[in-house]
C-alpha positions in Angstrom: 5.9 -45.8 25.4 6.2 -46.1 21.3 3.2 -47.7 19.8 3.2 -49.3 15.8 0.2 -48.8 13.8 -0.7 -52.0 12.9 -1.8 -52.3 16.1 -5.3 -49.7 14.8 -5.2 -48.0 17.7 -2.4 -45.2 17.9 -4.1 -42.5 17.5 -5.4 -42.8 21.2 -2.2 -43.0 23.0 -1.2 -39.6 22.9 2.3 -38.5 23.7 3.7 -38.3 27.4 0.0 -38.4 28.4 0.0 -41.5 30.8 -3.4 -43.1 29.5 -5.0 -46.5 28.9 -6.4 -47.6 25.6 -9.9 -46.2 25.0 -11.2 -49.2 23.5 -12.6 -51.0 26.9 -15.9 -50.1 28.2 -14.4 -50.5 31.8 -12.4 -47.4 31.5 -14.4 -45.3 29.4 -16.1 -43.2 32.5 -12.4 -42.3 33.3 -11.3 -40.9 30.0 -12.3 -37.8 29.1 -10.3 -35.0 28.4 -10.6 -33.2 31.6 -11.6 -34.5 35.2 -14.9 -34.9 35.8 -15.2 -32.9 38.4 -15.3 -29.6 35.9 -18.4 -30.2 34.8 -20.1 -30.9 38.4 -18.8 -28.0 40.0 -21.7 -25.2 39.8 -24.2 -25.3 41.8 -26.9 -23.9 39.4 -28.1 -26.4 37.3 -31.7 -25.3 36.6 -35.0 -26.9 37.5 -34.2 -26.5 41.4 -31.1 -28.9 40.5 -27.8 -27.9 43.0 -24.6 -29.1 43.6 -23.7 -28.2 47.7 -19.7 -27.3 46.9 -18.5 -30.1 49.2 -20.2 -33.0 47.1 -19.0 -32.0 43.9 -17.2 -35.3 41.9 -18.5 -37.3 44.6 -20.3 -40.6 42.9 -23.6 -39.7 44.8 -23.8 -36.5 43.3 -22.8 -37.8 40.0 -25.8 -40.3 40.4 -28.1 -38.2 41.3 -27.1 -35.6 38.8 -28.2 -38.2 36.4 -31.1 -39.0 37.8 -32.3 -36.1 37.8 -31.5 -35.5 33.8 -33.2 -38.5 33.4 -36.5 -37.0 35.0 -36.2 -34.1 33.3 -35.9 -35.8 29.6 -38.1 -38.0 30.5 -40.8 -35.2 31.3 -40.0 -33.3 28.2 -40.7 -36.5 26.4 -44.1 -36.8 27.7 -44.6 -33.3 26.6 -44.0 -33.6 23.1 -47.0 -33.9 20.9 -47.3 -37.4 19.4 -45.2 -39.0 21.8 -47.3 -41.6 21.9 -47.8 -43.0 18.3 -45.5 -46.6 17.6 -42.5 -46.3 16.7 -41.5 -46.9 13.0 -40.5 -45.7 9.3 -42.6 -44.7 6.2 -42.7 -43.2 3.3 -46.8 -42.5 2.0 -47.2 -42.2 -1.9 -47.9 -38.4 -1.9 -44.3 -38.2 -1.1 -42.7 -40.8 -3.1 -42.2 -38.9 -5.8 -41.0 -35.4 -4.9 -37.5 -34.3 -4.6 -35.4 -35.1 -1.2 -35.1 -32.2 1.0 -32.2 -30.8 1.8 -31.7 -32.7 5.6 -33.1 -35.3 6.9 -37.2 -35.4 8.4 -38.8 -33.3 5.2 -39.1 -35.6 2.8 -40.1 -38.8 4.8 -43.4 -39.5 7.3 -42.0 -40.4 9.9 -43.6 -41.9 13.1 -41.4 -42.3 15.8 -41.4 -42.3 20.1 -38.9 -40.2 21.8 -36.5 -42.2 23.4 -37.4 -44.3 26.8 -35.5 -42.8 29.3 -34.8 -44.7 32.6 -33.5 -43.0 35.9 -32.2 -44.3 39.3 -34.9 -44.4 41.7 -33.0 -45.2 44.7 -30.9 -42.1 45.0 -32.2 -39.7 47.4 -32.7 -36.4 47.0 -31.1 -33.6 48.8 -33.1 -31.3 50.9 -33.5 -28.2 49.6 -36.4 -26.5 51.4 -38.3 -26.7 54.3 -41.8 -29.2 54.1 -45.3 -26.9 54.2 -46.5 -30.4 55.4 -44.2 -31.3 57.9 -44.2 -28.2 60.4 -46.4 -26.8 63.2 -49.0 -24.9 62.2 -47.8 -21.5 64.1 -44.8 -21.4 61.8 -44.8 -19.9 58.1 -43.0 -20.8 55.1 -41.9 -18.5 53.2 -40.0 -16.7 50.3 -38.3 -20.0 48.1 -39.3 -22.3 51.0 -36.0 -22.1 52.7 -36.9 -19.1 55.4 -39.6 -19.8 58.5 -41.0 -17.6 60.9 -43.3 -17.8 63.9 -46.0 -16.0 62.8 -49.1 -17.2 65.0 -50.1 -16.4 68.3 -50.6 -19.4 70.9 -52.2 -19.1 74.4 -49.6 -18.3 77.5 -49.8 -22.2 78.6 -48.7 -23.5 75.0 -45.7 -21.1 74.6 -44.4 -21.6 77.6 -44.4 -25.6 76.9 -44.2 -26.3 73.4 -41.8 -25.6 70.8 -42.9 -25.4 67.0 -40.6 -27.6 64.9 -40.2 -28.4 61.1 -38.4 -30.5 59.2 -36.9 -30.3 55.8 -38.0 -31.7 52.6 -36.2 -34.7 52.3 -33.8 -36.7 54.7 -30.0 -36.5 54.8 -28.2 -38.5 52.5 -26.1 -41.4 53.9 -24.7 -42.3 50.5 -23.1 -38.6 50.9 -20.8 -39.6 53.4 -20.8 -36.6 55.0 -24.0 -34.0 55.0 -23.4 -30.2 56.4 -26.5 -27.4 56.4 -26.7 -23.8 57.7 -29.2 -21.8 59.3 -28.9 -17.9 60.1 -30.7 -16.6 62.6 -32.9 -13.6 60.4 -34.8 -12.0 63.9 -33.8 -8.4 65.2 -34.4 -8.7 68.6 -31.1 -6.8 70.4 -30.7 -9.6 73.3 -29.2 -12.8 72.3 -30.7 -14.3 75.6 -34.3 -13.7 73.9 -33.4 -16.2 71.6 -35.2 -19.9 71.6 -34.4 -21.3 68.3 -32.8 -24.9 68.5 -31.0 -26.5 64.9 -30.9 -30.2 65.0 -32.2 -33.5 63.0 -34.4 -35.7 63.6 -36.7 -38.9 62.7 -40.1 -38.1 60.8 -41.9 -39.4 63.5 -40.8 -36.9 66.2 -43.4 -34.7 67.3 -43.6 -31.1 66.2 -44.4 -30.2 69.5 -41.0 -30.7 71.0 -37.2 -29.1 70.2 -35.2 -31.2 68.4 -33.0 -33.5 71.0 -36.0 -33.3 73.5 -37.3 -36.7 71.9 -35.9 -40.1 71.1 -34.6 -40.2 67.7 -33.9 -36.5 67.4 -30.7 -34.4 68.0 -30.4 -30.7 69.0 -28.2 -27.6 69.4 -29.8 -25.0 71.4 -29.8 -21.0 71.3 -30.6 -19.9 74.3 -28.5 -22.0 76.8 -25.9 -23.5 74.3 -26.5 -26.5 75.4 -26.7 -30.1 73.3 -29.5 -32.0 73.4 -29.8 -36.2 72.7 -33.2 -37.9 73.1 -33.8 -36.1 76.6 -34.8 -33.1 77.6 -31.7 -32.6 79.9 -28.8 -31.2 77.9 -24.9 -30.8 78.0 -22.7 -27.6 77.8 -20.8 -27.4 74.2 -18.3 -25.2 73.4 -19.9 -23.3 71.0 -22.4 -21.6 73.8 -25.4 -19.9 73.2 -26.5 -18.2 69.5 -28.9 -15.4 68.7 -29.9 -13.0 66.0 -27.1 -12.8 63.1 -25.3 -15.7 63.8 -25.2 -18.5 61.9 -25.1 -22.1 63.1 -23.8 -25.2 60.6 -24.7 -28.3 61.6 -23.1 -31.7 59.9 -23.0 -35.3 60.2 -20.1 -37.5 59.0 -22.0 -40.6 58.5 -18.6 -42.9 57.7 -17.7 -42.1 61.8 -21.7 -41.4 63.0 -20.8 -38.5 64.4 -22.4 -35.0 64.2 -20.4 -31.4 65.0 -21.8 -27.7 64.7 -20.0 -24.5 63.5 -21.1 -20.8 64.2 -20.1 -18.0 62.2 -17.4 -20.3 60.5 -16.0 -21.6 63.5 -15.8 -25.9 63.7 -16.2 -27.7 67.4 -16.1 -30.8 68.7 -18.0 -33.3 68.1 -21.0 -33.1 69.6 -23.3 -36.5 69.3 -21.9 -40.4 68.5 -23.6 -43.2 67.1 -26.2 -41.4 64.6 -28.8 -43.3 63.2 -31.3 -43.5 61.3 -33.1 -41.7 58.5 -32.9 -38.4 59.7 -34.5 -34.7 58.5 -32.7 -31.2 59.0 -34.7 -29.8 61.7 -35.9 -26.2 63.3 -37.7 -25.0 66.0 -38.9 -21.8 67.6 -41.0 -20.5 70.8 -41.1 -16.9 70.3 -43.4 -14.4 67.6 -40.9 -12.6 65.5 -38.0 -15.2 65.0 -36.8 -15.9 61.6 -34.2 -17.8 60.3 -33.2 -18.9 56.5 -31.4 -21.9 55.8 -28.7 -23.0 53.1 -28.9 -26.6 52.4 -26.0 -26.0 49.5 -27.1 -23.7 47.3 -24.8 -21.1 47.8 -21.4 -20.8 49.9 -21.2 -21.8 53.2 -20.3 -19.4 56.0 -17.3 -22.4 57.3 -15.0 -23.7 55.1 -16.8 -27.9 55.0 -14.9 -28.2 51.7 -11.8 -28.3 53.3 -12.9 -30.7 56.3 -14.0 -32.9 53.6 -10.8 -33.5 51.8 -9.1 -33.9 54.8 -11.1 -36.7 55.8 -10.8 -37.9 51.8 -7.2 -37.5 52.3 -7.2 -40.0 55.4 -8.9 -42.4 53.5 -6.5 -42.2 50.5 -3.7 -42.7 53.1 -5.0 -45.8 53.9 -5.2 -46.5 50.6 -1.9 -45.8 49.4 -0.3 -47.9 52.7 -2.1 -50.5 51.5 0.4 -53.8 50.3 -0.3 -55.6 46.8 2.1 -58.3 47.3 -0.4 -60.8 48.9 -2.7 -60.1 45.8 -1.0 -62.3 43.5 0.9 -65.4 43.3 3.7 -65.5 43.0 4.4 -62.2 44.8 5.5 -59.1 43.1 5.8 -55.4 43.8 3.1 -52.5 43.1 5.3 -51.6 40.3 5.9 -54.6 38.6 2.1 -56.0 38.9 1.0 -52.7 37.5 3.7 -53.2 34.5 1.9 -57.1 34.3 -1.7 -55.5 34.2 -1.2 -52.9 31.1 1.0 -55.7 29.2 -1.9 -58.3 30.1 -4.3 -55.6 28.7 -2.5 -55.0 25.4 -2.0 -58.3 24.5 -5.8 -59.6 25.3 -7.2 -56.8 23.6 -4.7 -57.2 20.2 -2.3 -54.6 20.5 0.6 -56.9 19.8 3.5 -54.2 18.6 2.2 -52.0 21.3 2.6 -54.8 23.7 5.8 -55.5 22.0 7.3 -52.0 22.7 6.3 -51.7 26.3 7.7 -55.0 27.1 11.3 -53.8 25.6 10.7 -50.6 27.6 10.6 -52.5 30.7 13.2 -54.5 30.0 15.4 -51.6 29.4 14.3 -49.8 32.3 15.4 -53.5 34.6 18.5 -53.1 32.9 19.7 -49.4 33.5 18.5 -50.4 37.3 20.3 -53.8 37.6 23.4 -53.0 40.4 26.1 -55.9 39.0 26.1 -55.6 34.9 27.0 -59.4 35.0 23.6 -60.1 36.2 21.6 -61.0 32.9 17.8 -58.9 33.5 15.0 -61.7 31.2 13.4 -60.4 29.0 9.9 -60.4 28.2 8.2 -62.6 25.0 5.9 -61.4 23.6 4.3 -64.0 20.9 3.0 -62.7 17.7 -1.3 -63.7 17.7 -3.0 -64.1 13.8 -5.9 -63.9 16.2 -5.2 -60.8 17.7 -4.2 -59.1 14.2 -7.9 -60.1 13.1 -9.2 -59.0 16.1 -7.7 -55.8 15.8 -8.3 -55.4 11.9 -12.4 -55.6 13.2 -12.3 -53.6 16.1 -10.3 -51.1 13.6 -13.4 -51.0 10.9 -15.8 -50.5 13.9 -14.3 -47.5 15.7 -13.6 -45.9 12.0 -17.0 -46.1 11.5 -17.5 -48.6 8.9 -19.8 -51.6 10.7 -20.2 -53.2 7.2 -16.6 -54.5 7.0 -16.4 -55.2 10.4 -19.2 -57.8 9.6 -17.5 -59.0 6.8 -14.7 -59.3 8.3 -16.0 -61.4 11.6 -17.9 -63.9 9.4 -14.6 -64.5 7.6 -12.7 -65.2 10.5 -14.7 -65.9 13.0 -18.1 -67.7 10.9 -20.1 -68.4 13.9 -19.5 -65.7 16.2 -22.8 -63.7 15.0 -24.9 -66.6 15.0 -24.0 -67.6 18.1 -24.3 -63.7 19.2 -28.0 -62.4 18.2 -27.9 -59.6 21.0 -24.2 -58.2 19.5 -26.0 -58.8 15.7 -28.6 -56.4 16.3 -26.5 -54.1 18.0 -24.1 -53.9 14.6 -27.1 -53.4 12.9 -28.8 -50.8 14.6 -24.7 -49.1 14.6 -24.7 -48.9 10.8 -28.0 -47.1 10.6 -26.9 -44.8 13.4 -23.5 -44.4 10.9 -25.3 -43.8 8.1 -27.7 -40.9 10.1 -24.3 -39.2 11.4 -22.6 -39.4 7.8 -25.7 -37.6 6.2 -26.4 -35.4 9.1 -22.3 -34.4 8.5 -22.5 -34.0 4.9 -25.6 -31.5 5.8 -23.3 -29.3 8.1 -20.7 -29.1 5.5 -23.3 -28.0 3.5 -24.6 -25.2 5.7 -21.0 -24.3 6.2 -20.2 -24.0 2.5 -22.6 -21.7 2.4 -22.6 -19.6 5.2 -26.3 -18.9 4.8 -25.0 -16.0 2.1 -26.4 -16.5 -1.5 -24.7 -16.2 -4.1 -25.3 -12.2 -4.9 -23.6 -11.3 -1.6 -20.3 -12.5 -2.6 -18.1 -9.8 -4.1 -18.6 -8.8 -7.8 -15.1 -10.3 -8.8 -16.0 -13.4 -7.8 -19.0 -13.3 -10.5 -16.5 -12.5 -13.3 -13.3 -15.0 -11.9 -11.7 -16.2 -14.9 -10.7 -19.1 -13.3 -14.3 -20.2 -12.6 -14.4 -20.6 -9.2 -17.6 -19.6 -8.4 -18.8 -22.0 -10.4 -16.9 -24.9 -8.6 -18.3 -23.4 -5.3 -21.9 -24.1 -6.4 -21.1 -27.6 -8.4 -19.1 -28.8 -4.9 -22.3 -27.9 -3.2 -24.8 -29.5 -5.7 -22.6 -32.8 -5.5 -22.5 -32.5 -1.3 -26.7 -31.9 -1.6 -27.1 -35.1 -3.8 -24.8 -36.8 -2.0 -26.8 -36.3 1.0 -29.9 -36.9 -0.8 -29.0 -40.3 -2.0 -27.5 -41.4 1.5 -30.6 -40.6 3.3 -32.5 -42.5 1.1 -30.4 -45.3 1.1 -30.3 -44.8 5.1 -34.3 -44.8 5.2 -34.0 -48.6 3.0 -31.9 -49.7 5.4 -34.1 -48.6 8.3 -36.7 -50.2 6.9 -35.2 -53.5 6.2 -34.3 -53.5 9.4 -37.4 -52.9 11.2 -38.5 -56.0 8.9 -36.0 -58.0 10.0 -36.8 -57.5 14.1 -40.8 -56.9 13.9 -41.3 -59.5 15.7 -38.8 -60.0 18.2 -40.6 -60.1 21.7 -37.3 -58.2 23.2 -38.3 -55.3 25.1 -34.7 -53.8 24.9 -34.7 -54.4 21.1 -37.9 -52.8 20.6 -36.6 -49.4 23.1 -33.4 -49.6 20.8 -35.3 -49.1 17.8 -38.0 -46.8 18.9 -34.5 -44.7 19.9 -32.5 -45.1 16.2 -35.2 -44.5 14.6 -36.2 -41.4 16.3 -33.0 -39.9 14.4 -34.9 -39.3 11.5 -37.3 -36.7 12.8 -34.7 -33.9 13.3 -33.0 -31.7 10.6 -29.6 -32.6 12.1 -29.4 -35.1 15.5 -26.4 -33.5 16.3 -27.7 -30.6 17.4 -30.7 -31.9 19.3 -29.4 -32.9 23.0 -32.3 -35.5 23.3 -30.6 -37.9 20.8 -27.2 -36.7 19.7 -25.7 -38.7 22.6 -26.5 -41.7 20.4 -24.5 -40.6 17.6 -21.6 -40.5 20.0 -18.2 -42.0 18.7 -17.9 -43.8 22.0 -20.8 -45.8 21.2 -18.5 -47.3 18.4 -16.5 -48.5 20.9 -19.3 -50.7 23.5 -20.2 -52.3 20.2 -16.4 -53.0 19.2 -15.9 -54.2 23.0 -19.2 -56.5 23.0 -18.3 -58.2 20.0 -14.3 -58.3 21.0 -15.7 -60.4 24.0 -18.2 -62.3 21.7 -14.7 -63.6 19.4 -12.8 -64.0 22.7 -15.7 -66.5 24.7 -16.1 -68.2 21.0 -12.4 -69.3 21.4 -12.5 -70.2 24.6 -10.6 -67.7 26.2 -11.7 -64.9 28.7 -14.2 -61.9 27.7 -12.1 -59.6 30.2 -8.6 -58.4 30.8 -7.3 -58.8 34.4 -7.2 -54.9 34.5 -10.6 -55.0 33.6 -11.7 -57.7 35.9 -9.8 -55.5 38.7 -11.6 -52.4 37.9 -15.1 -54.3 37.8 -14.1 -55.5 41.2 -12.8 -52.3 42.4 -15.7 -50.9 41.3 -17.6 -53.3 43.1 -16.1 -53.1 46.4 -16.6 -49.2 46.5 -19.8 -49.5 45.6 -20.4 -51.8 48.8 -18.3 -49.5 51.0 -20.8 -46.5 50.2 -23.5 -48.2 51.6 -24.6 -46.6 54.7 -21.9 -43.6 54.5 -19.0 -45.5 54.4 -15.3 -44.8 53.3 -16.4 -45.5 49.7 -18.8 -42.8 49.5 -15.7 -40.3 49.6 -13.9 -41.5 47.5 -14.2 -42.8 43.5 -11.9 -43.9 41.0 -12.1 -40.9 39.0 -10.5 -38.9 42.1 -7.3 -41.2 42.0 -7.1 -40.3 38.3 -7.1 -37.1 38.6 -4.2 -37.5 41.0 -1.7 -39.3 38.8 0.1 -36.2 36.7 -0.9 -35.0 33.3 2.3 -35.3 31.6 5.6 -37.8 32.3 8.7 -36.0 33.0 11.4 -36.1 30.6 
């Protein structure tokens, strides 16, 4: 598919690569360069943070990934000295007068708070160890939390009746969709028939006392007869048999089907329970001194392959999927093919990219034509009008993801006078984008500088250079003088413009406005943002584009028309639906858009 210039937005359709527009919020979680799976795949991820192999890409994991970077920031924040002074810009007299640095947050007071960071409370968490406060008291913790042993002694009458249990840290995850831990059996007795460890789940209010399966609202696998166990104390045979010393027994739940299954020593059997429910823990327990066992609730490879049972049941949902018809889903009816071919041209055309829209229409209608049987058969075209409204849209949208905020103002209260009146929230944001602009230009124009340099001075460089005819030292150190006063001025100018703005919205009782300025502001206290990882994400180029989106639907809802596409209402909605289908382990939970992406091929063949 060709696409013209004038549309302001060629340079993101790349050649052959089969990829929307990066210019809508709605798709912006789907196009990055690589899948997003890359960067979720290892489990280490510091602070006790793991990623169990089999949940990589999955949207839980990708939440609670988040999360738990939000928890983390948020604890560094409260760490850092002064994090509690207002937030602001100032410049005291002592300093008035003295020369600018050479980057930003020397020259200027400035009081600032970290940014406010907000995290998803109603993820769970994995387990990841067993609970010192949820076990019998005969059994020790030890090592990282994830070995036990029985360790006390007990009178004849309690070992030969009670069991000591304990549970993991946190519950299983039903937003996982499916949940799979291991337990190796560490003891070194030589007779597997010794062996009274049971592997299970169960409730939190199941008694210690008891194996897991021996109560109501717990579920158990035990060693020494290989028997199953459900909510009585009377058991079935399972295939897998008895377990003892070196072995190692996996035990998962597949919460979509609310069924659980055990493995041993990488071997899968049937299933062994139905009709799980429940919040439910990972659960040992033990009758004998001397038995040990260490669990693996993800952080390194599994002993049986749960990967691959994972995307086989991903693939059976995807099946589904795929035999799914679209023809009922509009009116009139139409084939997958042709409704997609609808969607992208609805899309181009809403969001201004008339001679793109243009093109892919007469791509269409040649492909109709080189498919049409009789040659007598005329194929219709598709007309496409040509919009004044979409070329001004587009000229905005243009000056907004180039950077320049100032003419994209200008150029919405020239066409579009009322838009930004009507529009405070999108005003504020173009506000707070052109100081964030005028931090990254500065912060840029500083890295240039350090690169020009090279941190050598000027005696390092070779003697010749000292005695060039041509002068070219010389115009090494007047380029850098002009890049330093360059810089100099802009960060002035950037600090007038911060302050003018703070004026502005002082008193604006907005709690998000005041979080949005404690957070651009904070960009003055560091050398160069860039480099800090706290706030360089807010001098991301794809913020550019949510502001060019927001006001794009601002100009659309002033004329009447609709803030969204159709793609993008059907992505919302899609993303809707999935969202509803993970609750309680559903089929949504294995499956996200971004894993139907990364199924449609890279390149187009020729």
């Amino acid at each position: 598919m060709a696409s013209s210039g004038s549309d302001g937005g060629a340079d993101t359709f790349q050649p052959r690569v089969p990829q929307l527009p990066q210019f809508s919020r709605a798709f912006e979680g789907i196009m990055h360069s690589g899948s997003a799976d890359s960067s979720r795949a290892t489990n280490g991820y510091g602070n006790g943070f793991f990623t169990p192999s089999y949940l990589s890409g999955s949207n839980y994991i990708q939440r609670l990934e988040d999360s738990h970077r939000a928890k983390h920031a948020q604890k560094e924040i409260q760490q850092q000295p002064g994090s509690g002074l207002p937030a602001g810009i100032t410049t005291t007299a002592l300093l008035a007068n003295k020369t600018p640095a050479a980057h930003l947050g020397m020259t200027y007071d400035l009081i600032e708070r970290a940014p406010a960071v907000e995290y998803d409370e109603s993820v769970a968490p994995l387990p990841a160890k067993w609970n010192k406060d949820d076990k019998h008291g005969a059994l020790e913790v030890l090592a990282d939390g994830r070995e036990v042993k029985y360790a006390a002694g007990r009178t004849s009458r309690e070992a030969d009746h009670e069991t000591c249990a304990i549970r993991a840290d946190h519950p299983m995850p039903w937003q996982a969709g499916i949940y799979y831990f291991e337990v190796t059996l560490l003891s070194r007795s030589p007779r597997r028939d010794e062996t009274t460890v049971c592997i299970g789940f169960s409730g939190k209010n199941v008694p210690l006392t008891r194996p897991p399966g021996w109560e109501p609202d717990s579920w158990g696998y035990h060693g020494d007869d290989g028997d199953i166990y459900s909510g009585h104390n009377v058991g079935k045979a399972y295939e897998g048999a008895s377990f003892g010393p070196q072995d190692t027994v996996g035990c998962g739940v597949n919460f979509r089907t609310r069924e659980a299954f055990f493995t041993k020593n990488g071997k899968n059997f049937k299933t062994a329970f139905r009709d799980i429910k429940g919040v439910l823990y990972p659960t040992v327990g033990m009758k004998k001194p001397g038995e040990h066992i260490r669990v693996n609730f993800g952080q390194e490879p599994f002993v049986f392959s749960i990967d691959t049972m994972v995307k086989r049941e991903q693939a059976r949902i995807k099946a589904a999927i795929s035999e799914t018809s679209v023809e009922r889903l509009v009116s009139p009816q139409m084939g997958e093919t042709e409704l997609i071919q609808q969607l992208v041209l609805q899309f181009l055309q809403h969001d201004g990219y008339v001679e793109t829209a243009r093109a892919f229409a007469e791509e269409i209608h040649d492909e109709k034509k080189a498919l049409q049987i009789d040659p007598r058969t005329p194929v219709p075209g598709i007309n496409i009008k040509d919009d004044e409204d979409a070329h001004h849209r587009q000229r905005i949208r243009r000056a907004i993801l180039e950077g320049d905020i100032e003419k994209a103002v200008k150029y919405t209260y020239s066409y579009y006078p009322r838009v930004l009146e009507d529009n405070d929230d999108v005003y504020f944001k173009l506000r707070c984008r052109t100081f964030i602009e005028m931090v990254r230009k500065s912060a840029e124009l500083g890295t240039q500088n350090t690169k020009k340099s090279n941190g050598h001075s000027v005696d390092e460089i070779p003697n010749k250079m000292d005695v060039d005819e041509n002068g070219s030292t010389d115009k090494m150190e007047e380029d850098g003088l002009e890049t330093q006063t360059e810089q100099d001025d802009l960060l002035a100018k950037t600090i007038e413009y911060g302050q003018k703005l703070q004026a502005e919205f002082k008193d604006d009782t907005r709690q998000q406005v005041k979080r949005t300025l404690i957070q651009v502001f904070s960009l003055l206290a560091y050398p160069n943002p860039l480099e800090v990882k706290e706030v360089a994400p807010l001098l991301d180029r794809k913020g550019r584009v949510a502001v060019a989106e927001e006001l794009n639907s601002a100009i659309l809802s002033s004329l009447g028309k609709s803030s969204r596409s159709a793609l993008e209402n059907l992505y919302g909605q899609t993303s809707v639906l999935l969202d509803y289908l993970r609750e309680d382990g559903g089929p949504g939970s294995l499956i996200t858009i971004q894993s139907i992406i990364d199924e449609v091929p890279k390149e187009l063949p020729l």
